[in-house]
N, C-alpha and C positions, 0 to 999 in steps of 0.2 A: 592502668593503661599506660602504654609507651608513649613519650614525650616525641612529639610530631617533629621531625629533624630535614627532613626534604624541602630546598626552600622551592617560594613561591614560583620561581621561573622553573623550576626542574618538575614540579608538581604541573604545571600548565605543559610543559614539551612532553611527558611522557601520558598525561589526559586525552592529547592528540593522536596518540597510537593506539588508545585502547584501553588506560590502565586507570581506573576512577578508584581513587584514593579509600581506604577503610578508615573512614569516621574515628579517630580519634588514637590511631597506631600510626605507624613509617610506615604499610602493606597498600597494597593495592590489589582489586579485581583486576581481572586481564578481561577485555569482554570479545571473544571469539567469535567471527562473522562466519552464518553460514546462509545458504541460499535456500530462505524461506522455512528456518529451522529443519532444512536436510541435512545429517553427516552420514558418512558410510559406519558402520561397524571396526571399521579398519581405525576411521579419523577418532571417532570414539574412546577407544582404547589410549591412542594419545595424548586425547585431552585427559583422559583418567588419570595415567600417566603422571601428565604437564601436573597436575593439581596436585599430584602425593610427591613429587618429585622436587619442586618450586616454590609450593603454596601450602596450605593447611589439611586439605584434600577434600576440600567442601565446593562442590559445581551447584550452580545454580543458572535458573534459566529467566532472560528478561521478555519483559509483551511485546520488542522485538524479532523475538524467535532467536536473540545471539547468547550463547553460551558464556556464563563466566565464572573462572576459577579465582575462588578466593584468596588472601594472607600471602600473596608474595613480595616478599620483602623488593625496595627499590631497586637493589646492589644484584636481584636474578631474573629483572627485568628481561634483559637481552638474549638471559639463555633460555627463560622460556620462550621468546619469540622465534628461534633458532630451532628449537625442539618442537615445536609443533609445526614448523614450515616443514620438516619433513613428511610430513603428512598433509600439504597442500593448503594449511591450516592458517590464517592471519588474524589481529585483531586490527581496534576498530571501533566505528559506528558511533562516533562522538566528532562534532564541532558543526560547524550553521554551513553544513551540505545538505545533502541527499543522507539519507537513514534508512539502515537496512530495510527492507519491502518485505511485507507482510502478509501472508495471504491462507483463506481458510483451505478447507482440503479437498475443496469441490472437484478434485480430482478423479477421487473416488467415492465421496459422498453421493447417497441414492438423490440428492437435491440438488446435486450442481449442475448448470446450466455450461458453463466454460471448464477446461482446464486450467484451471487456474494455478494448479502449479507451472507447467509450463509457462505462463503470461507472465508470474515472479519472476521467474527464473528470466525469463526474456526482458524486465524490466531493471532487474537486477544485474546484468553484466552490461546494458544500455546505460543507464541512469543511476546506478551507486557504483559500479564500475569505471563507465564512460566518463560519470562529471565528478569525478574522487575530488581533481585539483582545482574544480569548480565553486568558488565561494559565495556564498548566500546570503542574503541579511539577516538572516535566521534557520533551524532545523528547517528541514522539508521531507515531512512522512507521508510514504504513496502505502496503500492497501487496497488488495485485490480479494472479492468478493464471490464466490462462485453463481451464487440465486442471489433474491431479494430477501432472505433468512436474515443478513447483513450478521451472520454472527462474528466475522472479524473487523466489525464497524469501520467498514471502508466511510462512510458520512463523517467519521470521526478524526480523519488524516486530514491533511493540506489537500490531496487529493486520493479520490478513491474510484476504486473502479467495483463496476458490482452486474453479472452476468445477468445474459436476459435472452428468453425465448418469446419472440414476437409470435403469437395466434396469427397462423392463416385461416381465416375466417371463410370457406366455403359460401355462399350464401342462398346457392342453388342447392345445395344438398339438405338445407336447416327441413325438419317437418315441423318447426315450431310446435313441437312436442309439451304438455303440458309438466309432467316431469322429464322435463329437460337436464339429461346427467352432466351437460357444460354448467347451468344452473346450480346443481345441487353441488359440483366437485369446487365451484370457486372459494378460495380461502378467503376474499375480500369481497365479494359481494360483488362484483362488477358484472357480472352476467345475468342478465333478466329475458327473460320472454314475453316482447313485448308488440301486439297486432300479428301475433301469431308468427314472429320472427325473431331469432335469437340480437340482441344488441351486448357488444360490449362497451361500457364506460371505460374509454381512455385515459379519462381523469382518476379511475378509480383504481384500472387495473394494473399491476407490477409487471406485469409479462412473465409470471414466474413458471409458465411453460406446466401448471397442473391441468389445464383444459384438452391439452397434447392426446391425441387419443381416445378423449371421454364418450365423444359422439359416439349413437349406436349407426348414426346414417353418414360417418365421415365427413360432417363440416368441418372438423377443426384436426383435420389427421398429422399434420405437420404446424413446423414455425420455422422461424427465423431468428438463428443465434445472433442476438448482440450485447454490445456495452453501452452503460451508463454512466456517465463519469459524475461525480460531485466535487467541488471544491471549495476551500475554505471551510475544511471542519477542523477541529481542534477540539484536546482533551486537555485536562487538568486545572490549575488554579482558577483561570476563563473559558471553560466550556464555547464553543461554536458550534452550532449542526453545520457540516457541508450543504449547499445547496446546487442542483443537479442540472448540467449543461439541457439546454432545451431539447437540442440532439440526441437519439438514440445511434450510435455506432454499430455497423453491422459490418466492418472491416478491421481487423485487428491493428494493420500496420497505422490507420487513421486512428484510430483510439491512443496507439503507441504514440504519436505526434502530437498528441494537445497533450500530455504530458511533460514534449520536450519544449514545445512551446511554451504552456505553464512555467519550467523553471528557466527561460530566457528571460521572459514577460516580470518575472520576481526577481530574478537576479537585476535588471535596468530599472524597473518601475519602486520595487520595494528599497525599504527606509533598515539602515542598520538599527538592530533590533525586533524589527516589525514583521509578526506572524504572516503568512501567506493569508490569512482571515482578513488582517488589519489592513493587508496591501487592499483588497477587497473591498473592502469598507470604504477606506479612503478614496480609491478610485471610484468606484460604481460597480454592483456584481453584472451590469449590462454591458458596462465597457469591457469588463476583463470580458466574457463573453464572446462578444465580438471580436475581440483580439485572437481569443483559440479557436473558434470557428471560421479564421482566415488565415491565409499561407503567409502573409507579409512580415510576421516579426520572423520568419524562418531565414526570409531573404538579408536580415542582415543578423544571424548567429553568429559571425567568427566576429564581427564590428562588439556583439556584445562580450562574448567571453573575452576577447581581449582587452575589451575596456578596464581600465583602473578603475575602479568603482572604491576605495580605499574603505571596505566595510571594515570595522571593529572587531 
């Protein structure tokens, strides 16, 4: 292997654009942001391109969703950043900001509750866009959820959001049917028939919207799309579950807001180094609570981003 020659400050300035060093060579990944691991066929071909062109011609993809082309030496740094801007194309997605956003494909999945590509995508030119030159005490990963499947473990981010169909519950229409098909279609059990009248367990049910039309006598023929948010989850060396605002959101642009409250609330309140979990912990998950369930930290946003908070 090649003798590592990039020194330490040239290795940390060019980490900051995108380019995380190959273990044990002068190369570096380029890691390519896109929205929600969307590229067009058009961007695609570039980045193929950028990799055989600059790099070794080895793409690979992060749990991110950002693309990265491997083996480019330090000295063609610039021209591949150059050559893929033609195609609308940046890198990225590295230092204690906002982290590309993540989101399953409830878009078109037969199980998704929200569009959840859209809600990336809207979270992503808001909050990895918006607060690029916004510094944090640490990474802050959001992830959008379409159902309660949680298969892109939104519980697993700093914050996550995860789709939801609230049961309108009919209660004049129930015949308290003994085989009751809301009963039998529940995935978690929360539907009983109980004194001859259907109840559901709040405590038990997700809102995952399977009850949506099951009745034969239309108790439950509609719902109500909303969000869930949880925070304070965290993956790797210290595992965190998220744990989920008391709040269910049935407005998007309010869901989009405890998110930008979230990273006001962590950028004043959190400790250079300290997970958005740990901020959590130390403060109270009631207080932080309280704080996104209120307009107040909104009214002094530009007091906080322009504060010097002199994070590491």
């Amino acid at each position: 292997m090649a003798t590592l020659t990039i020194s330490p400050a040239d290795e940390k300035r060019v980490k900051a654009l995108g380019f995380l060093s190959n273990r044990g060579t002068d190369n570096f990944s380029a890691r390519i942001i896109t929205v929600n691991g969307a590229i067009t066929a058009a961007q695609a071909k570039y980045v193929a391109q950028a990799a055989e062109l600059f790099g070794n011609g080895i793409i690979t993809f992060t749990t991110r969703l950002t693309v990265e082309c491997q083996g480019i030496p330090y000295e063609k740094i610039e021209d591949f950043r150059a050559y893929i801007a033609k195609a609308g194309l940046v890198t990225g997605g590295t230092g204690a900001k906002v982290r590309p956003v993540v989101s399953c494909k409830g878009t078109t999945c037969q199980y998704g509750l929200i569009d959840a590509s859209a809600l990336s995508k809207e979270i992503h030119e808001r909050f990895y866009n918006g607060y690029v030159a916004v510094k944090l005490p640490h990474k802050f990963k959001i992830a959008v959820g379409g159902c309660p499947n949680n298969c892109v473990k939104p519980n697993l981010n700093d914050l996550g959001i995860i789709g939801q169909m609230i049961p309108n519950f009919e209660k004049e229409n129930c015949h308290g049917c003994k085989n009751c098909s809301i009963m039998n279609n529940c995935p978690v059990k929360a539907a009983s028939v109980i004194d001859g009248i259907l109840k559901i367990d709040p405590n038990i049910c997700n809102n995952c919207g399977h009850c949506i039309g099951k009745c034969n006598f239309d108790a439950i023929e509609n719902g109500k799309q909303g969000y869930k948010i949880y925070i304070g989850g965290r993956w790797g060396k210290q595992v965190a579950q998220g744990k989920s605002l008391k709040k269910i959101f049935t407005n998007q642009e309010e869901a989009l807001s405890v998110i930008e409250k979230a990273l006001l609330l962590y950028r004043e309140q959190g400790k250079t180094g300290e997970r958005f979990a740990q901020t959590i912990s130390r403060i109270g998950f009631e207080n932080i609570e309280n704080q996104l369930l209120s307009d107040r930290i909104l009214g002094r946003k530009q007091e906080i981003l322009d504060a010097n908070l002199h994070f590491k």
